[in-house]
C-alpha positions in Angstrom: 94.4 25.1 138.6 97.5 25.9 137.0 100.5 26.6 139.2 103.3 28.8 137.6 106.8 28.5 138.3 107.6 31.1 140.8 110.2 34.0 140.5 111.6 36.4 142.5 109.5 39.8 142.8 111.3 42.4 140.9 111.3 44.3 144.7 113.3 41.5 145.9 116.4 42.3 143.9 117.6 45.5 146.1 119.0 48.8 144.3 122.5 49.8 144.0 123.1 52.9 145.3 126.3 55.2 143.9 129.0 55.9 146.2 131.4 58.9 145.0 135.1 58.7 147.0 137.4 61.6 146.8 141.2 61.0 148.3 145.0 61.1 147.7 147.7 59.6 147.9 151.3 59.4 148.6 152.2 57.4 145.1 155.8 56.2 146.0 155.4 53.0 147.5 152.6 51.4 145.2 152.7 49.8 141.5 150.4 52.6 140.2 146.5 52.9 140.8 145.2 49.2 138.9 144.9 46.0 141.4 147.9 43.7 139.9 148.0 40.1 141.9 151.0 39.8 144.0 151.7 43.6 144.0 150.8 46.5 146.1 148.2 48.8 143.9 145.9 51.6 145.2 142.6 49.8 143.8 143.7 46.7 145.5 144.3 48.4 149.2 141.2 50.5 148.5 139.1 47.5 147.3 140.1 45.6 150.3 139.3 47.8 153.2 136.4 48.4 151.6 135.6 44.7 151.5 136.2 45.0 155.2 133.6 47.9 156.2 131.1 46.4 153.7 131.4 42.9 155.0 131.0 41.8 151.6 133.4 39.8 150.0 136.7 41.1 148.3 135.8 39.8 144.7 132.6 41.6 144.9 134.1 45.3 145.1 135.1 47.0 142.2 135.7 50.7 142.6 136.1 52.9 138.6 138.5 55.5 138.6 138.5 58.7 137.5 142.4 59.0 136.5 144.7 55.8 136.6 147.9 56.6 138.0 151.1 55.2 136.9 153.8 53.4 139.4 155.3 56.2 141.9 152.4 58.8 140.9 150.8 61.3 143.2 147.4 62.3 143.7 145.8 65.1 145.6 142.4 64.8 143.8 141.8 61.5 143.0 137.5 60.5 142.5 136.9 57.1 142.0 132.9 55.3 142.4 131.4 52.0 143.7 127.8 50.9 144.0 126.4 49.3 147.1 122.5 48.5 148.3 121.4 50.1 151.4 122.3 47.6 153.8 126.0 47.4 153.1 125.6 51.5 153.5 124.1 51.3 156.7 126.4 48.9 157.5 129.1 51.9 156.6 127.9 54.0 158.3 127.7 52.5 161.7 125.4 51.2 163.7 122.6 53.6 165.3 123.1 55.9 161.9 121.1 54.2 159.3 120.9 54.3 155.1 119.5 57.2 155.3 122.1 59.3 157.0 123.4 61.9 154.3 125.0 65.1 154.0 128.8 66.5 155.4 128.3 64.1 158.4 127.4 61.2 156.5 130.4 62.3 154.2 132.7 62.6 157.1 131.7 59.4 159.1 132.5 56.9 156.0 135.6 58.5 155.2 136.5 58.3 159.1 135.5 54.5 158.9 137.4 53.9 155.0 140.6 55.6 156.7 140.4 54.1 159.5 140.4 50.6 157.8 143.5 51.4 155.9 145.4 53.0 158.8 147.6 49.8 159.1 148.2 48.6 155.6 148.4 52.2 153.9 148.6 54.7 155.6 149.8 56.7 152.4 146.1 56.5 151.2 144.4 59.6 152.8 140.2 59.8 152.5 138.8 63.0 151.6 134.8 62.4 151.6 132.5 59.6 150.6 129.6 61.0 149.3 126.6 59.5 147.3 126.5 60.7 143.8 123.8 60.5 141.3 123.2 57.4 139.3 124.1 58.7 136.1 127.7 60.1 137.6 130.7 57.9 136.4 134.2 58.6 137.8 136.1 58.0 134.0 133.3 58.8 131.8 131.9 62.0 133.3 135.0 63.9 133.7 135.2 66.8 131.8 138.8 67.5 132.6 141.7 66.6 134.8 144.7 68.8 136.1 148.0 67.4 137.3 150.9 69.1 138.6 154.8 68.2 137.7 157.8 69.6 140.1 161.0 70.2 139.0 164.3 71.6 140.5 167.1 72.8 138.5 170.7 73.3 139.6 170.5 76.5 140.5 167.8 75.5 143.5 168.9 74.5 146.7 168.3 70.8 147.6 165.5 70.5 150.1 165.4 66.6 151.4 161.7 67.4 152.4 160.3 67.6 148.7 162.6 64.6 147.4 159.5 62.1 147.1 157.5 64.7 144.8 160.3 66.8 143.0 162.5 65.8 140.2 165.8 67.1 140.3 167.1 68.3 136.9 171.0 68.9 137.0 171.1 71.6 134.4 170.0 75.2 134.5 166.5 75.8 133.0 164.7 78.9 131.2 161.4 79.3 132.4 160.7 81.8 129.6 161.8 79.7 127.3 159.5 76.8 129.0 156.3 79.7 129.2 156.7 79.7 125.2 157.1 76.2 124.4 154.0 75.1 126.3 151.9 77.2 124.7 152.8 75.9 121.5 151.2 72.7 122.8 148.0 73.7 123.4 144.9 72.8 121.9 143.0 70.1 119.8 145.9 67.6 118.5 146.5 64.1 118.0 149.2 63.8 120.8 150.9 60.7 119.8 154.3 61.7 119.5 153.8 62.1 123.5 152.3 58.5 124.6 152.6 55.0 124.5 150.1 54.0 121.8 147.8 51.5 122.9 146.1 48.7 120.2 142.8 50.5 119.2 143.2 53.6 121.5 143.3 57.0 119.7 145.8 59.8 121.2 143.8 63.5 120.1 143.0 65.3 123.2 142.0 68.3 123.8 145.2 70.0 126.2 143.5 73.0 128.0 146.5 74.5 129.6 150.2 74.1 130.1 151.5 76.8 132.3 154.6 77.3 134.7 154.9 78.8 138.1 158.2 79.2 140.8 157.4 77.9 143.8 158.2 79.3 147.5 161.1 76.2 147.8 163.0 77.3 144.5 161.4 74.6 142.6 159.2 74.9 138.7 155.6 73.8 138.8 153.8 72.7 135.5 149.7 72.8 135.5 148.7 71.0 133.0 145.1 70.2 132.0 143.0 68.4 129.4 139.6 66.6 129.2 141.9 63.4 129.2 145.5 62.0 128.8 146.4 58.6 127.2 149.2 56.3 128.9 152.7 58.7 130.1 151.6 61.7 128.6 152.3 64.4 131.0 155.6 63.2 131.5 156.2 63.2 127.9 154.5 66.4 127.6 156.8 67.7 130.5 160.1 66.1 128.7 159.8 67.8 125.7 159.0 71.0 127.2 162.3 70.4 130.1 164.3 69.6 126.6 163.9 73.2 125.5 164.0 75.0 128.7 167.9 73.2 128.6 168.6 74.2 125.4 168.4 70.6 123.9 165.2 71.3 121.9 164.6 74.7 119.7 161.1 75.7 120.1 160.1 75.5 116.6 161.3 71.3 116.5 158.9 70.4 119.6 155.9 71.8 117.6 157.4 70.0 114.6 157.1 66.8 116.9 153.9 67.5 117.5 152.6 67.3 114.5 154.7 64.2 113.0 152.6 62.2 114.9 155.5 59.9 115.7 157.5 58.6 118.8 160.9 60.3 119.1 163.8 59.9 121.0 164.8 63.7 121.4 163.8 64.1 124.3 163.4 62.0 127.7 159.9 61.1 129.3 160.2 62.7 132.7 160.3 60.3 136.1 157.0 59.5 137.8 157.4 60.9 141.3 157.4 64.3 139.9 154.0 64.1 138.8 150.3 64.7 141.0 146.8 64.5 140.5 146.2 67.7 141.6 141.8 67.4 140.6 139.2 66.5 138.3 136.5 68.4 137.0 132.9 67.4 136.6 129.1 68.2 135.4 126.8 69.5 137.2 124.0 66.7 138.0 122.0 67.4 135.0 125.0 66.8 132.7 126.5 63.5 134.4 124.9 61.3 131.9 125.3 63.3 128.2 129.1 63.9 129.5 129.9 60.5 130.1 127.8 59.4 126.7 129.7 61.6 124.7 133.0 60.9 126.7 132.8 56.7 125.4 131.9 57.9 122.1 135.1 57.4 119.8 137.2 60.5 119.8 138.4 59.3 115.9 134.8 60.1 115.1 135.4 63.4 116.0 135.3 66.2 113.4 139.3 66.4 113.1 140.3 69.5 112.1 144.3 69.0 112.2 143.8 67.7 108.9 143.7 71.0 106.9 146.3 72.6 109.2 143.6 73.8 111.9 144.7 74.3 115.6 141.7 74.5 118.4 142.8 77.1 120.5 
């Protein structure tokens, strides 16, 4: 009789199961959200207490954001997703619980556990929920928008030592009116590359959802600002530009004239990190996970692209 090589049973090989985090963060002490050797990240504190409720080893975590943070920026609503097998989820959750403990306890439990690993090496990291998601959820891909806040103070509000680490102080007066208009002139379907850092092969159109201002109880101005995605310092940029003609730097008219050149500029100045939060991201519901995140890697230059013939998406 012939005896065939042996192979492991396809039932040996155990299934991932997705793992949805939701948390903030206090951005001013770490070099941005990506693990960078020798520096002090978000991924790379996340990645290692999760190594350390896992028990698995460090190399073998890899968490995928849902909006990468720049050095000194905020988040209130960050998402990111790993994939574990059911033991290293039982292992999360405790002993006596089991993998198949779920719901708002489950939730609540590995958050506890997560925060409780990161109490002594960042404490600025704060654990909202850990959840399972669905397979087909991605963090990056599935997003259908995210929202970010930017503070500013202009000379005309008092100081407040309380809001320093957040709130960029402008020393000028500002018109919010002025501001109100200019945003909205920004809105839309464009190819917003006079506002980032291009990147080899990356396109900058983006769809920018809303731009809007609000006073705040301590004296200060409050941008929310949305769109399905940003490329690399855009909302700062974005904020810049709009801070330029709230000063009286910029007419209103040049910033959409900007806009449209489709080139870097130096009239304005990109605005400071520690200004700017994550405030949330916005997702499918279940059934849509998977087309959203499909149509999300598909190349936005393949786009129909309107801006050609003049067209604004409103």
């Amino acid at each position: 009789m012939t005896v065939l090589p042996s192979t492991p049973a396809a039932s040996s090989i155990e299934p991932e199961l997705r793992v949805r985090l939701d948390l903030g963060y206090d951005g001013t002490d770490f070099h941005g959200w990506a693990a960078q050797p020798g520096l002090r990240t978000v991924q790379g504190e996340l990645e290692a207490a999760l190594a350390t409720v896992l028990r698995a080893d460090r190399a073998a975590v890899s968490l995928t954001v849902g909006g990468r943070t720049d050095a000194g920026v905020h988040a209130r609503g960050q998402v990111a997703h790993l994939d574990v097998t059911a033991e290293q989820l039982a292992r999360w959750n405790g002993r006596g619980a089991g993998p198949g403990l779920e719901g708002a306890e489950a939730a609540r439990l590995r958050a506890r556990r997560l925060q409780g690993a990161l109490r002594r090496s960042a404490p600025d990291i704060a654990i909202r929920s850990v959840t399972l998601a669905p397979p087909a959820f991605d963090a990056r891909f599935s997003a259908l928008e995210r929202r970010y806040e930017y503070r500013i103070r202009d000379e005309a509000a008092p100081p407040d030592p309380l809001t320093s680490r957040f709130t960029v102080d402008v020393p000028r007066p500002l018109d919010l009116r002025r501001m109100r208009r200019a945003s909205e002139r920004l809105l839309g379907l464009n190819d917003f590359t006079s506002f980032c850092k291009a990147r080899e092969g990356a396109t900058a159109v983006r769809t920018l959802l809303e731009f809007s201002w609000r006073e705040t109880e301590d004296g200060a101005f409050a941008a929310r600002i949305a769109a399905d995605a940003f490329c690399h310092s855009m909302v700062r940029a974005l904020v810049g530009g709009v801070v330029a003609v709230g000063a009286g730097r910029l007419p209103e008219e040049e910033l959409t004239e900007i806009l449209h050149a489709r080139v870097r500029t130096s009239r304005f100045t990109v605005m400071p990190a520690h200004g700017l939060s994550l405030e949330a991201i916005g997702y499918p519901d279940d059934d849509g996970l998977g087309a959203r995140a499909a149509a999300t890697r598909a190349r936005r230059s393949e786009l129909p692209w309107v801006l050609e013939r003049g067209e604004r998406d409103r």
